[in-house]
Structures are given as C-alpha cells and as structure tokens.
N, C-alpha and C positions, 0 to 999 in steps of 0.2 A: 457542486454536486455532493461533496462527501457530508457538509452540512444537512442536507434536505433527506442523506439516505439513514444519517448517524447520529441519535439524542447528543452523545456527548463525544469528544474528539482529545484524545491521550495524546502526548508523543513520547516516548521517551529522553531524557538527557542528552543520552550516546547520539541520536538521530540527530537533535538539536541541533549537537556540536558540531557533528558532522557537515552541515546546512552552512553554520557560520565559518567553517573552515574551507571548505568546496565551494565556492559562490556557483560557479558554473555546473554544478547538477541539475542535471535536467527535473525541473518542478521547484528550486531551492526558492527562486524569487519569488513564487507565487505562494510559496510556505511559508516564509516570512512574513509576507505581508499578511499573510490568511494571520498568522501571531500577533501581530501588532493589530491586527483588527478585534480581538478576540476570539478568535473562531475556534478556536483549541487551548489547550493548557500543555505546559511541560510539567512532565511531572517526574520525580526521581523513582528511582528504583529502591525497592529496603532492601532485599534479597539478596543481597551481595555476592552469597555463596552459590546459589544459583546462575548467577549471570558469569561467575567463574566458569561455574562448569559446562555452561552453553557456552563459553567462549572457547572451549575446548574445539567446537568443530564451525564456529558459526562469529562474525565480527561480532564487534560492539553493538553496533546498532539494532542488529536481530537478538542479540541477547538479552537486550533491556527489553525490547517491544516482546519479545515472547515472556519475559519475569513480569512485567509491566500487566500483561494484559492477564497470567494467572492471578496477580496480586489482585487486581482488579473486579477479576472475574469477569473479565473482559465481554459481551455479546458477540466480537469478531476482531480478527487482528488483520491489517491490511499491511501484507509482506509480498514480494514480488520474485524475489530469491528463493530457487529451487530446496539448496540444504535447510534454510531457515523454515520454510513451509511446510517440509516434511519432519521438522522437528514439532513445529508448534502443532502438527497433527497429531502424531505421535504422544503430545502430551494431552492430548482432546482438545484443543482450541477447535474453535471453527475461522478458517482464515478464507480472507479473499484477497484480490489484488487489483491492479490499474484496471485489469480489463475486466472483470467482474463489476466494477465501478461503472465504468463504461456501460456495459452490458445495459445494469440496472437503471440507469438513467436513461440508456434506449428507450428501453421497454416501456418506463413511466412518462417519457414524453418531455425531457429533459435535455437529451440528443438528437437535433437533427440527422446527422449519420455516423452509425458507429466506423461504417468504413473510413471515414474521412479521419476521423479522430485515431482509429489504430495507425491508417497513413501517417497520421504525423508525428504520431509516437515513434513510428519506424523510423522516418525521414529527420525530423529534428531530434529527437532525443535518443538514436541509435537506441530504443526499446527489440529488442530480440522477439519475435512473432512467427510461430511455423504455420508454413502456408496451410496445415490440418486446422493447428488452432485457427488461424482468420478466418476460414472457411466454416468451421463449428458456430464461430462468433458470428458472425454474418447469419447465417442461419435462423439462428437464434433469436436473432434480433430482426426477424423477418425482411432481412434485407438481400439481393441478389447476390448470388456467389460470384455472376459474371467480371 
C-alpha cells in the first residue's frame, strides 16, 4: 500500500535500528522484508543538532523521521505517535499515519475493509483506536458504523 500511495519511501537510521533490535514490533517483519526487496531506502540524518533537540521531548525514532523528512522536504511524514505528530505539525510537515494509510487505500480500491484491517490492528498489534476515531474512519470510508 505505502508503495502505490508514495513515489519515494525514506526511513530513518534511528527507525531502522529500532526494527533490528525489536524483532517483535508489530509491522518490523514485514519492514524488513519490504528493505531487502527495495521498496525503501535508509537514509541517515545530517542535522544532528536538530535531532538533539527533538530528542528533548520525542525518541530517536521520531526525531530522525521528523529531521529526515525536513531535510528532505519531505511531501508527508508517516508517524503514528501523538507527541511526535504534533511536533512534525508544528514545524509544518504534513504528516499522516497507519490509519490514514488505511483510509486511502480504502477509498482507491486497495482495501477490501478498513474495518477489518483496523480490527486487526487493535487485535494483533495492540494499535490504540477510539471508538470516535473507528467510527469517523468507517464513515469515511463508506462503510457501516454497525
């Protein structure tokens, strides 16, 4: 999905490492593999001094990916953490996340159901979802709220 929504696919370092250190994050296997296939590039951060001072309130991981995608000039930065998203707003990113992902492959015909897919985000990957947001999302996504 993230290929067909996204010309080109960043990750940062800090995420990277994160992946080969955590095996069991929920998405790490299938990020991997999406790397070894080519689907993305890692790429390092220069900004060094910047990813300091995002690390003041936000990990590694969001630090690089919010330095990363201004370096960048990122078109969108795909973060799912509250503090981190409200920074990379803050600095004008346009950010989205899993379920914005989601969404858009609904919409384009990509997704058979987003409900099912947020289920299993809940279910397997304990992904945090208020019943306002599933219900917006659903919506959305022209599908029943039932």
């Amino acid at each position: 999905m993230l290929v067909q929504q996204f010309r080109t696919l960043l990750l940062p370092e800090a995420v990277f490492a994160e992946l080969q250190i955590d095996t069991n994050l929920p998405g790490a296997a299938a990020l991997r593999s999406a790397y070894q296939d080519g689907l993305f590039r890692v790429e390092p951060v220069t900004d060094r001094v910047r990813v300091r001072l995002l690390q003041r309130d936000l990990d590694a991981g969001e630090a690089e990916a919010i330095a990363l995608a201004l370096e960048k000039s990122a078109d969108w930065l795909l973060l799912d953490e509250r503090d981190g998203r409200r920074a990379a707003k803050a600095l004008g990113l346009r950010v989205t996340g899993v379920l914005g992902i989601l969404l858009r492959a609904r919409l384009q015909g990509q997704l058979p159901s987003l409900r099912r897919a947020m289920d299993d985000l809940r279910n397997q990957a304990g992904f945090r979802i208020s019943d306002a947001l599933y219900g917006q999302l659903l919506s959305a996504a022209g599908e029943s709220t039932r």
